[in-house]
N, C-alpha and C positions, 0 to 999 in steps of 0.2 A: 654851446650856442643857446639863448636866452629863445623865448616863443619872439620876441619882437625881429629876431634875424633868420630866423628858421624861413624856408621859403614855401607860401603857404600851399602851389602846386603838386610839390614833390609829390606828398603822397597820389594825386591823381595821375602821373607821369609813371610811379613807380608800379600802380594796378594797371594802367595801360601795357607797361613794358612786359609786364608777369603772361600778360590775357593774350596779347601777341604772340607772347612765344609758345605759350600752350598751345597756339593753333598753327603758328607753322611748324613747331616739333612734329607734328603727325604727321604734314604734310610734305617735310624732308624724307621722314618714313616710306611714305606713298610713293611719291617721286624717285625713291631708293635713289638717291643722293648721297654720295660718298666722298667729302674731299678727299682722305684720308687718301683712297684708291689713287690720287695724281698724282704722290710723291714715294708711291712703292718702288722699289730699284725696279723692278720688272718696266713696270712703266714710264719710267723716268727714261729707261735705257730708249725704249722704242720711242718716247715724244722726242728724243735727241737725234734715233738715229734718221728719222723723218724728217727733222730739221735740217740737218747736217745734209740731205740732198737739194735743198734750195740755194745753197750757195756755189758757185757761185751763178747770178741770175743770166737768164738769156737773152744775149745781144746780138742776134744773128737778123743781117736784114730782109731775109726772107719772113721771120716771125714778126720782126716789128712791124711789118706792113700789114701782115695778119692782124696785130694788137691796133694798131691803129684806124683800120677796117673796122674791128669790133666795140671798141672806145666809141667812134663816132658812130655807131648803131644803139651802144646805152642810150648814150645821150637825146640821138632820136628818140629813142623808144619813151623814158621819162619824160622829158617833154611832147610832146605829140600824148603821149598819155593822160598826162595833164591838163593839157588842153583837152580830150575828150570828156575827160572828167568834167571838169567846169560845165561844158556842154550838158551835160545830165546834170550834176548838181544844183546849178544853178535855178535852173524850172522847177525841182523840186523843193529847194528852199522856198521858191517866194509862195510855193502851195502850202504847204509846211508852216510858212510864217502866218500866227496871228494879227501879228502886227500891220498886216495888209492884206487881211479880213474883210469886203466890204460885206460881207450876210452878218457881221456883228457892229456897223454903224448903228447908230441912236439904242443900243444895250438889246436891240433885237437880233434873237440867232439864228440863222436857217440850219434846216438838217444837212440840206446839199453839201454847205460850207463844209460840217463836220466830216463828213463821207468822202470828201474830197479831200481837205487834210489829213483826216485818218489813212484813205489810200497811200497816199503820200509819205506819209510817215513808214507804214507800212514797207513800202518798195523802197523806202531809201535802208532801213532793218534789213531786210532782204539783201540789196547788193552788197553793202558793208560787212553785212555777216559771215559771206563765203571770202574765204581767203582768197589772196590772187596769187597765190598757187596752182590750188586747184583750178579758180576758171584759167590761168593760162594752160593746162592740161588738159581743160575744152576745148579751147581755142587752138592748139595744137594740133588735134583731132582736123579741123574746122580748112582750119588756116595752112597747117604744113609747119616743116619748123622755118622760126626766121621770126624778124620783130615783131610782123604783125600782131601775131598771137599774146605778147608781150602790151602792147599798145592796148590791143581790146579788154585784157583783161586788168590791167588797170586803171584804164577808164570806167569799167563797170565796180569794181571793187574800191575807189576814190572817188568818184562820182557819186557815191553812197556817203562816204566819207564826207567829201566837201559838203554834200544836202545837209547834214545833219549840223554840223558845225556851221554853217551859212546862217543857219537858221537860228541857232542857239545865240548865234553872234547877233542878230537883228531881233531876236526877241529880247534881249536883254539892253537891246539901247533903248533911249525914249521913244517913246511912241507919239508921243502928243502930236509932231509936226506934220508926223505917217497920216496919223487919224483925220487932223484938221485938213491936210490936202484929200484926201477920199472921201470928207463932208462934204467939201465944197465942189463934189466931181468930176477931181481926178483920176486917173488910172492908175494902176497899180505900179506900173512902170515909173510913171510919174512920183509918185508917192516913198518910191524906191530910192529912184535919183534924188530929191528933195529934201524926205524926210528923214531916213536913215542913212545914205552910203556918206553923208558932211560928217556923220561923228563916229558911224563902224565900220568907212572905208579901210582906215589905217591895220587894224587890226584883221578885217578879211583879207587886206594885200600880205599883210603879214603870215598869216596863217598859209595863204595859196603857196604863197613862196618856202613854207616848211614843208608843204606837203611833195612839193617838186623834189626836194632834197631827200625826201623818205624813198620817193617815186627811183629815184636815182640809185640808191640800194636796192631796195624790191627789184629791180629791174634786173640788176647782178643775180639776184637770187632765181629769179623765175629764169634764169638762163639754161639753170641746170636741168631743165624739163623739154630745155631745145627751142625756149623763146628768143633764142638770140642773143649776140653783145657779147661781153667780156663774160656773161656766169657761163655759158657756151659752149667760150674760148676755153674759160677756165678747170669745166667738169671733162674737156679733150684731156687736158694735159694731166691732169689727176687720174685717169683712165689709163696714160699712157706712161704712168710716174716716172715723168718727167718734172720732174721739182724745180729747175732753175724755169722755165716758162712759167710756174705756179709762181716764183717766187718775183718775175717782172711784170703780170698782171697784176700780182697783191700793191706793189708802187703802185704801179700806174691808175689804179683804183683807190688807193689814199689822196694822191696825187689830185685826183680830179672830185672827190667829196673834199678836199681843201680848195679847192679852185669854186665848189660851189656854196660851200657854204661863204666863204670873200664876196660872192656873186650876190648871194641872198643877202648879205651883212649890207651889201651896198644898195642892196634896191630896196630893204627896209629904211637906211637913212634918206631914202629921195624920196621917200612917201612919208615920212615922220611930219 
């Protein structure tokens, strides 16, 4: 191969790839990370003979009314979750957004302004930082078991979430039309509607609607802490190694993340 066909990136792809693995080599290390360990016959035998009690699943109409009980308490819980979210995220984006700043109209800054977006900034760090594991293992405490707990602590843990991303989302669209309605003494709300949601609505509706679908796992997961829903259902029957229950909740849990993500695919094409 002549210098004119040689591709003149390689070499910066080929130090990148070197410098990568130098640093996660150590950190498979750390992690004591073994694939080797999943394919030992010792382990092979037991991931099979665990397997081997999922089949076949349970069809008993006593539990499916249980399952369907717990199904439509996810689903609460996610949604209703989300909606709380929004509910906090939202206030603290438009605090959060410079873009609808007025202590920085005509290139003058107040302190207030910054003290106030810094707060903001500050408490949206805070909620998103603690897992919503652990706060539903507050809320647990708080609430008892059941969705509530599940509800509250994903609303404070995405609510964090949505602020941040709200924000990031509306600082990076134009500002000019924000700025020019809050010269001419609009409100902020106003400025909102006007200036930014005509060109970063699509992609805030877009974003809500992923984070419901995240909401919708998490939810399975905080179950197992006693927040309710199918994770619940699910850490019963794992308790009680009953594997075909294990094995008709794992459907009906793919089942219903395909029914939502269909859900999400279609309410992104109605807002495109």
């Amino acid at each position: 191969m002549n210098g004119a066909q040689r591709d003149p990136a390689a070499r910066g792809r080929a130090t990148a790839a070197v410098l990568a693995l130098c640093v996660l080599w150590p950190l498979l290390q750390v992690a004591q990370f073994d694939p080797a360990a999943l394919f030992a016959p010792a382990n092979l035998a037991t991931i099979g003979g665990f397997l081997a009690t999922f089949v076949p699943p349970e069809t008993g109409v006593e539990f499916l009314g249980l399952l369907a009980a717990a199904t439509l308490d996810t689903l609460a819980i996610a949604t209703a979750g989300i909606a709380l979210a929004m509910a906090i995220g939202i206030p603290l984006a438009l605090l959060a957004t410079r873009s609808l700043s007025i202590s920085q109209l005509g290139g003058r800054s107040r302190p207030a302004g910054h003290v106030i977006r810094g707060a903001a900034r500050v408490l949206t760090l805070v909620l998103r930082g603690v897992p919503e594991l652990v706060w539903a293992l507050l809320f647990v405490r708080i609430f008892g078991l059941g969705p509530a707990a599940g509800v509250a602590a994903l609303g404070i843990t995405y609510g964090g979430m949505l602020a941040k991303v709200y924000a990031e989302i509306l600082e990076s669209t134009d500002p000019a039309p924000a700025r020019a309605l809050l010269a001419a003494g609009s409100g902020r709300l106003a400025a909102l509607g006007y200036g930014l949601l005509p060109v970063a609505g699509d992609e805030l509706v877009s974003y809500t609607v992923y984070r419901w679908e995240c909401a919708l796992r998490a939810s399975v997961v905080m179950g197992f802490v006693g927040a309710g829903g199918l994770g619940q259902l699910m850490d019963q029957s794992m308790k009680m190694l009953n594997g075909g229950e294990a094995s008709t909740i794992l459907i009906t849990f793919l089942l219903l993340v395909m029914a939502a993500d269909a859900a999400s695919a279609w309410l992104r094409r109605q807002v495109a």
